[in-house]
N, C-alpha and C positions, 0 to 999 in steps of 0.2 A: 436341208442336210447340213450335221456341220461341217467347214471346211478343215481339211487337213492342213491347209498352208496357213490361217492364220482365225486369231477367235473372234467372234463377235464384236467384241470390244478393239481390235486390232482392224478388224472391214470396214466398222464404220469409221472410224478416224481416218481412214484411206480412204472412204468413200463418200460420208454423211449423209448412207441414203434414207437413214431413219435412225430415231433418237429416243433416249431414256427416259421419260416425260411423260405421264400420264396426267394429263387435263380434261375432267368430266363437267361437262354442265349440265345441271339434269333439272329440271321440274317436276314434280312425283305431289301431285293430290292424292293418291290410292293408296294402299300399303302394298307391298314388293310382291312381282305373282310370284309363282314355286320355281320358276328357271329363268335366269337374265336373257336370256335368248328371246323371250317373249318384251315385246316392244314395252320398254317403260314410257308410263303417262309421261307427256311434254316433255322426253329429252330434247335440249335445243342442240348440245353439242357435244362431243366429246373427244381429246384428242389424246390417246397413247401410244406408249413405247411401240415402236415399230410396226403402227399401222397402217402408217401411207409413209411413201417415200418423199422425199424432200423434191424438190421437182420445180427449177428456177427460183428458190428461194424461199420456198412457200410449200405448207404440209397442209393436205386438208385433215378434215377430222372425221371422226369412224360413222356416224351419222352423213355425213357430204352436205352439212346445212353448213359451215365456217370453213375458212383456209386460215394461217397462220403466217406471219412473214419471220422469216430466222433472221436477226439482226446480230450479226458475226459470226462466229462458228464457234458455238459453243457443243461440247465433245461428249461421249456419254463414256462414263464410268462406273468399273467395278467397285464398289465398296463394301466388304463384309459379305453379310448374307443378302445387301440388294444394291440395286444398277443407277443412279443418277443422270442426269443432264446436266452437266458443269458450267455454267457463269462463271465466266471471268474474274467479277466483279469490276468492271471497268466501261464497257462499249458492248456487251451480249444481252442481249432480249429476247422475247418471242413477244411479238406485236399482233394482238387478236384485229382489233381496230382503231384505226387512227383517232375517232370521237367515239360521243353518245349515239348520235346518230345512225353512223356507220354501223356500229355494233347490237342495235337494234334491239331484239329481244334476247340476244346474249347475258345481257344485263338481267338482275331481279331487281323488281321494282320496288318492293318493301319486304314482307320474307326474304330471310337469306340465310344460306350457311355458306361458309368457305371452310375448308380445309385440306390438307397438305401431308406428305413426309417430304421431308425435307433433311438434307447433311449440312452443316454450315463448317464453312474451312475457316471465315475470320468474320467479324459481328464491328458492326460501324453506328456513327449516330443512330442513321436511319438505314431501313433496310425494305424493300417489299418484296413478298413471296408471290403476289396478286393484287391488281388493284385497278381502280378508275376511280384518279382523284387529282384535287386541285388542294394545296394547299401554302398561299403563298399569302405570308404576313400573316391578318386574320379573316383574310378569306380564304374560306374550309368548305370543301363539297367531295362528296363520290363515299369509297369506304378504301380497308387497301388491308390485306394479312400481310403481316413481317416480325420486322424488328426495330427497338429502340434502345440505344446502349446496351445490346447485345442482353437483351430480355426480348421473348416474343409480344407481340401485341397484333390487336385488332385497332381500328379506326376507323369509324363512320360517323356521316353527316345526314341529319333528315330535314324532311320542311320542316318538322313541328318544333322545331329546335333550332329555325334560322331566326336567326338576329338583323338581318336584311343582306348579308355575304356568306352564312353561310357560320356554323359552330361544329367542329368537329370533336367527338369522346375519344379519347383511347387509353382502351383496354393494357396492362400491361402485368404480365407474371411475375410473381414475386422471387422465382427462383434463377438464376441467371445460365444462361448456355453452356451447355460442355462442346467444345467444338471436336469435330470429328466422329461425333455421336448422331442415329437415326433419333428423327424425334415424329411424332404425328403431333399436329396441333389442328383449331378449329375456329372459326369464329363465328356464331348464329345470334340473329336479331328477328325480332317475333311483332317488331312493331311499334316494341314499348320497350324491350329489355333490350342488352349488347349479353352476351356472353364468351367467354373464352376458355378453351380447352386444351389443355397440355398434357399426351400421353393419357387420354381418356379421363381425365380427370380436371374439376372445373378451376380454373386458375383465378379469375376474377370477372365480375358482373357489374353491370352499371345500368340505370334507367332515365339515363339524363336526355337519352333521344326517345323519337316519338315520330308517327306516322312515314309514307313513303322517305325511301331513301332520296337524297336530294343530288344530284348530278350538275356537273359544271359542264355543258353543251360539247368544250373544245377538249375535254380529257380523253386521254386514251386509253385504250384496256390494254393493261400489257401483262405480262407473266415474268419475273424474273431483276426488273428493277423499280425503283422509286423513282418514276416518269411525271412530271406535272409539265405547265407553260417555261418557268425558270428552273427548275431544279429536276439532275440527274444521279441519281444513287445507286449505282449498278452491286447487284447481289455474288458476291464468290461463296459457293457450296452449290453442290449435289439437291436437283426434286427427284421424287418418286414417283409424286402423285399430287396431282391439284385437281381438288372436286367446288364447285360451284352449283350450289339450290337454288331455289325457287321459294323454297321451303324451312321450317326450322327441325331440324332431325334432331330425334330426342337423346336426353344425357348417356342413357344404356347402350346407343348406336355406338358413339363416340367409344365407354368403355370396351362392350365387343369387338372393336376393331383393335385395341391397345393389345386386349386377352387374346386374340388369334395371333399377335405379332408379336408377342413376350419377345421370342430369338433376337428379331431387329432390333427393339428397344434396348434390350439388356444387352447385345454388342460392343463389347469397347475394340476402339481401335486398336491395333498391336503395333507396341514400341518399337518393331523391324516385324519386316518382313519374311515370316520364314514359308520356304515352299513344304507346301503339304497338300492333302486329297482332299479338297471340295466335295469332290461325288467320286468313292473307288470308281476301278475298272468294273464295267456291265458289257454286255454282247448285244449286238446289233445285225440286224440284216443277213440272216445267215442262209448259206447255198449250200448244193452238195461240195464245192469247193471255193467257197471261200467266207469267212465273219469278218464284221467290223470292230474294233476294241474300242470304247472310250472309257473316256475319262475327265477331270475339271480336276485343276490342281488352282494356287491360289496364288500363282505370277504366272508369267510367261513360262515352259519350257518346253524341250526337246523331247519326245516321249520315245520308248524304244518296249519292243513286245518284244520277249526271248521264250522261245513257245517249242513244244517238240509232241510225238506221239507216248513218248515217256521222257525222261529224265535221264542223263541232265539233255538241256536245252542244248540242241544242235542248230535251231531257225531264228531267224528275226525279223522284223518290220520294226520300222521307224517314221516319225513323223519327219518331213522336210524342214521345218520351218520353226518359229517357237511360238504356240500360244496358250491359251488359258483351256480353252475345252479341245481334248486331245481326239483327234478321230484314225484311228492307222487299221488299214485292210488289210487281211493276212490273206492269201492268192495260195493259189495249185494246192490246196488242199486235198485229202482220199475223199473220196464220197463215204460218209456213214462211220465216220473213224472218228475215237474221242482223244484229243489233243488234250495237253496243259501249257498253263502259261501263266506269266508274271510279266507285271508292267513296272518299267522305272523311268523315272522322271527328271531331268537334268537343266538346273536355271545357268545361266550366261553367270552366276557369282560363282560357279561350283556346286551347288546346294543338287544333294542329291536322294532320290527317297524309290521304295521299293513297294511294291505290293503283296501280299498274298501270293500264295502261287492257287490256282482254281484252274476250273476246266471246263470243256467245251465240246460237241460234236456235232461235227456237218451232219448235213439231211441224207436221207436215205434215199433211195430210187423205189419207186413204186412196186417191187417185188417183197418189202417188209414192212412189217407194222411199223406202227407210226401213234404216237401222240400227240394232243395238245391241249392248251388251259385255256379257260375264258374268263375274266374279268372285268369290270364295270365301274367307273362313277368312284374310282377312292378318292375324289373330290381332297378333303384337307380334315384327316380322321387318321392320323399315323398309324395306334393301336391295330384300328379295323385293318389295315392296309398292309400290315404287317403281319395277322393273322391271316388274310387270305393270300399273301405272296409267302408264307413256311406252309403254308399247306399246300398249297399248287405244287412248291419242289418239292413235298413228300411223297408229291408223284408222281414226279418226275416226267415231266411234260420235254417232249423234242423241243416246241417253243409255245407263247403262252399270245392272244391275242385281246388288244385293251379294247373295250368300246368306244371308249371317252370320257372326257370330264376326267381325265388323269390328274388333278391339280384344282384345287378351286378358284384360281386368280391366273390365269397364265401370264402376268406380267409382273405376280411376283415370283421372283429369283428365289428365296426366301425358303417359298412352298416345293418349288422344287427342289431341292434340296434335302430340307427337311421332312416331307411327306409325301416323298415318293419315293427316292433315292436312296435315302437313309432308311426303312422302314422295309423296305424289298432289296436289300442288298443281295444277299443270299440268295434270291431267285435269278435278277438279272445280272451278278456275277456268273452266273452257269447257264442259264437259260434266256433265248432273245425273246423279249417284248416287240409285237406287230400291234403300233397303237394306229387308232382310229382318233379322229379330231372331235373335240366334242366344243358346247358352245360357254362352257368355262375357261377353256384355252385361249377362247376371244382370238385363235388366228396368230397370237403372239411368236414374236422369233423365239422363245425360247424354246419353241414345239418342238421348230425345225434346228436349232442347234443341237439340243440334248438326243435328238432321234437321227439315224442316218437310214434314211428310206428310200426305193425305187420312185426317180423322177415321177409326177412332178411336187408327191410328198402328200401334197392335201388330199388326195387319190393315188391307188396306185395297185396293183398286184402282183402277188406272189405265188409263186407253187411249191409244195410239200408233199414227195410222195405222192399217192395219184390224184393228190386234191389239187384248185387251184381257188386262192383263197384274193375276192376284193372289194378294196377296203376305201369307202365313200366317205365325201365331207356333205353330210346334210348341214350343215349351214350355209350351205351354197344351192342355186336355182339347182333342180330335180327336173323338170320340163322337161318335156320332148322336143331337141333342137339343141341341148343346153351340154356344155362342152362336156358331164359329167355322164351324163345320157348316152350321148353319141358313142363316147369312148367305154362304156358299158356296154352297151351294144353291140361294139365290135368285138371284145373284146370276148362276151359269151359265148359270139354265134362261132369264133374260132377256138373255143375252148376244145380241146380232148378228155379232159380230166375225167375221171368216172366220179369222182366226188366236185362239185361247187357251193361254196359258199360266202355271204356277202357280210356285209359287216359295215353299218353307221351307227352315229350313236344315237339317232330320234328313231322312235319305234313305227312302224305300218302299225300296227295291232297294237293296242293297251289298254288294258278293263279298269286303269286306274281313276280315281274318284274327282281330279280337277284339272287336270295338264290339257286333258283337251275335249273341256265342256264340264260343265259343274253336273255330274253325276249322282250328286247326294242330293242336296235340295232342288235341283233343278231353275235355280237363279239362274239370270243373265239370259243375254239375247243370244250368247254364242251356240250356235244347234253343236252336241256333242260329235266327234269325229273321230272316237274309237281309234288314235294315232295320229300322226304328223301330216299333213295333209301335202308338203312336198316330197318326205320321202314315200307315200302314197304312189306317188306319178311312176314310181320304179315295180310296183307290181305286175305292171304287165310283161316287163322283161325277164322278170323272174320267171313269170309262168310259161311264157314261149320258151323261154332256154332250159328250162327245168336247173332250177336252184334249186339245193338241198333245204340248208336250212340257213337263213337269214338271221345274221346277230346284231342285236343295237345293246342300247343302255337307255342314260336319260332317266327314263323313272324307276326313282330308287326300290326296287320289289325282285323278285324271279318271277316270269312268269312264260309258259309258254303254250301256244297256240295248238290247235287240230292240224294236222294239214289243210291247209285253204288254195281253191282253183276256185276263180272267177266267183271268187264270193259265196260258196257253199262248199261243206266239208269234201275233201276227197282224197280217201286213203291213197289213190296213184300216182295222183297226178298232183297234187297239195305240196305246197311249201309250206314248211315251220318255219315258226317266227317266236324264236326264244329273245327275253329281255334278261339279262343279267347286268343290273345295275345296282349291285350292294356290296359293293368296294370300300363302302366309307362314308358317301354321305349320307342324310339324315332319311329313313325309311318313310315309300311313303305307302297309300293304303289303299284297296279296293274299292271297285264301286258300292254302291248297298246291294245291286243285283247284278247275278251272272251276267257275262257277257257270251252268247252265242260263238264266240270263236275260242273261248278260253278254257284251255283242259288242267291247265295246274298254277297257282297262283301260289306264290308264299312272300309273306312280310318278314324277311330276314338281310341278314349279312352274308355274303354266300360267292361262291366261285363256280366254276364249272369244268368238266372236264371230260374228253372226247379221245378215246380209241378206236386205230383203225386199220384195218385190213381188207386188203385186197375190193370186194361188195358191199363190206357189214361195218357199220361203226355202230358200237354201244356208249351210250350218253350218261352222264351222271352229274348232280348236284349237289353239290355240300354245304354245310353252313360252316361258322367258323370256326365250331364246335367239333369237325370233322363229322358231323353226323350226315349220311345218305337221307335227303329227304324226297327226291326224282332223280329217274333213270328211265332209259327205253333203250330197244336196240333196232336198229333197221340196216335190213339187206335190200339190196336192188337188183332186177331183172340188169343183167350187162347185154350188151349188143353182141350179136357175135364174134365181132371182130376183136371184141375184148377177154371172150373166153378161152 
């Protein structure tokens, strides 16, 4: 949740429980399966923004195969549209391992890519972004990504090219740094060749190495400075992201990643600082009495809600405190009353800015109808995601519930922003978003900053009217015993609701053609398992408690289920298991043959939308065309005690 006393960027410099740094090391013989969530071949390591806490000095990495040692306190920062890990430049590191040794199979042995974003505040002789290396006099070994008089370069040393200590190449762009500017760069060696990459595009090439990379035993791998036996060059500017192969990834990679990041690239920094909106005012966590308002402005300030049942504004909430992403709860609210409101923003210079005035209404108590939206997977596809959030408010939904995969990188700041925020304004300026976690989001704090959710966030439930709606993190154990289970458990068998329904973003049921078991050819040793085989472990709670209907995402299609009890159709006693995962990313596709459990299947872009009263909710599916392509309607036997 974000805090209302102070942002992200304000906790951790109070705190350093985790940092803005994304360091991948990955190994990949295969080509990428269809969801990161699925184990990539040979990752050895991987360490990002805010995925483990700092914890004596030392971060591990999101694998648990490396620990990291923080060497000073280097701070993470806002910058533009994305977040940094700030170097000193003087005495700040991250120390992977002290030698070759230590660092093991950390290290690639001849294949290799490095590469980086990276912010640079000032450019010196020497500079490294990454590295294990010696280079002192003319003896040259390891490799290292950085800078040389304030030009990026690459530097590596092989056997085939030792002179008996060691010959190092370096690679070096021909066009020099804008400082305060995001930049991606890259640097891959294939055995024979060096290459270098600046902004997806190839900077300079060399073939003067050859065979395994050649390592100096007593180097260290470090992140962040130019480390050998005599010489220390510590880096001032902002990372983003430091990736490390095994492998050499091809030119087209490099440019796709430039072409998804235009925004960051194209960035220039602003000559002053003027306070403005990040991400307008949107609605969060809403009760019969009481919403949350945020907001991201682009310094510190003071936020203040001036909100009424009409006009002019008679109420207000304020934040305490000053920070970047603004969270302030409005309290004692009517049940089912629609309020307005406007948000202003106030920095410690004066600087002062206004919002829209928009509006909002509490939940209704179980005696009135009631709606709501479904949507899935807008991944990093603004257009799409912006089409199915003006259509969902054209229907005006009480509130709208996400599957997951909101974003297609949760650690970059960038996407949020830009492809989510920006593209669904209109919907969650008026209407709250109930997201679900998906395995895009990678867990990242900007989940839990930009969302203000019932403890403890990754899980959680809510009720609306006589429904009681919750909301699982299938990227986490599913098992029986397993803190998600348990508290699922209890949570059903005390439910009263006449309406339940669940919500993760990996599907029980899906007829699709590769996510889980190759369905078309019938390759591979994996036996097909028609869905997720930990969110699987939750079917039997659903059918003891009678769940209505079960919502995920994940695979990009609609599609949704017969009712299913214990694995054979059953109109009574059957839970539905709809997938609505066409929010934005890339569509995917059917098996070649029906699936036994699958009653309507569509390859589109689409949202969903659910009315409800009192027994009876009527269902409905759109594309993003506005056109009805499914619908049903179901009533249910009530217990007496409800009639």
């Amino acid at each position: 949740m974000a805090s209302t006393q102070f942002s992200w960027f304000q906790r951790q410099l109070a705190t350093l429980l985790s940092f803005t740094l994304c360091l991948s090391v990955v190994v990949m013989g295969n080509s990428l399966l269809a969801h990161p969530d699925l184990e990539e071949d040979g990752l050895l390591t991987h360490f990002v923004v805010g995925g483990h806490r700092i914890e004596n000095g030392r971060v591990e990495d999101q694998t648990h195969s490396a620990k990291a040692t923080l060497v000073g306190k280097p701070q993470p920062v806002t910058i533009g549209p994305a977040e940094g890990l700030v170097f000193n430049g003087k005495d700040e590191y991250l120390l992977i391992a002290e030698n070759v040794a230590a660092a093991g199979q950390l290290l690639p042995k001849k294949e290799m890519t490095v590469s980086a974003w990276v912010n640079l505040k000032s450019t010196g002789q020497w500079g490294a972004i990454a590295g294990c290396l010696e280079d002192t006099g003319n003896y040259e070994k390891g490799w290292l990504l950085g800078y040389e008089n304030g030009k990026f370069s690459f530097a590596l040393a092989s056997k085939g090219s030792d002179d008996g200590n060691g010959l190092m190449t370096y690679l070096t762009a021909k066009e020099p740094i804008e400082l305060g500017r995001w930049y991606h760069i890259a640097g891959t060696y294939d055995g024979q060749t060096m290459k270098l990459y600046v902004n997806g595009k190839l900077a300079n090439e060399s073939r003067a190495q050859s065979g395994e990379i050649l390592y100096e035993p007593k180097s260290p791998y470090v992140i962040g400075a130019y480390k050998d036996s005599n010489e220390f060059h510590g880096w001032e500017g902002a990372f983003q992201e430091v990736k490390v192969y095994s492998r050499v990834l091809p030119a087209s990679d490099f440019a796709a990643v430039a072409k998804k990041n235009e925004n960051l690239i194209n960035w220039n920094p602003p000559n002053n600082t003027k306070l403005e909106f990040l991400v307008k005012p949107y609605l969060q966590h809403v009760t019969s009495t009481s919403i949350v308002v945020m907001c991201e402005t682009s310094r510190p300030a003071v936020t203040k809600v001036n909100f009424a049942l009409r006009q002019p504004f008679t109420l207000k909430a304020a934040s305490e405190t000053l920070s970047l992403i603004q969270e302030v709860p409005l309290k004692d609210l009517s049940p089912g009353s629609i309020y307005y409101y406007q948000v202003q923003c106030e920095s410690p210079d004066g600087q002062s800015i206004k919002s829209e005035i928009y509006s909002f209404q509490t939940a209704f108590g179980v005696d009135r109808p009631w709606a709501f939206g479904i949507v899935g997977d807008t991944q990093r596809n603004p257009v799409i995601t912006a089409a199915c959030a003006d259509g969902l408010y054209a229907l005006r939904p009480n509130f709208v519930i996400h599957c997951g995969d909101v974003v297609d990188n949760g650690f970059a700041k960038n996407q949020w922003i830009k492809d989510l925020f920006e593209p669904a304004h209109n919907l969650m300026a008026h209407t709250v978003v109930f997201p679900t976690i998906g395995n895009h989001e990678q867990n990242a704090h900007w989940y839990y900053d930009y969302f203000s959710l019932p403890k403890p966030e990754y899980y959680y439930t809510f009720t609306y009217g006589n429904a009681q709606f919750f909301m699982i993190d299938s990227n986490k154990p599913l098992d029986p015993g397993s803190e998600q289970y348990l508290w699922l458990e209890k949570e059903l068998a005390k439910s009263t609701a006449t309406w339940k329904f669940t919500c993760h973003h990996h599907p029980c049921f899906t007829s699709d053609s590769d996510d889980y078991g190759n369905l078309t050819t019938g390759a591979g040793e994996r036996q097909p398992t028609y869905g997720d085989r930990n969110a699987q472990k939750l079917i039997p709670l659903y059918e003891k408690y009678g769940v209505d209907i079960a919502w995920n995402g994940h695979i990009h299609v609609y599609e949704r289920t017969w009712p299913i009890y214990q694995m054979t159709i059953n109109q009574k006693k059957g839970v539905r298991y709809i997938t609505s995962g066409g929010g934005g990313g890339h569509l995917e596709q059917a098996a070649a043959q029906r699936a036994w459990f699958s009653l309507h299947f569509k390859r589109a872009y689409h949202y969903c939308y659910v009315t409800a009263f009192e027994n009876t909710i009527q269902f409905k599916a759109y594309d993003t065309e506005g056109r009805l392509f499914d619908t049903f309607e179901l009533t249910k036997d009530l217990p007496a005690s409800k009639k």
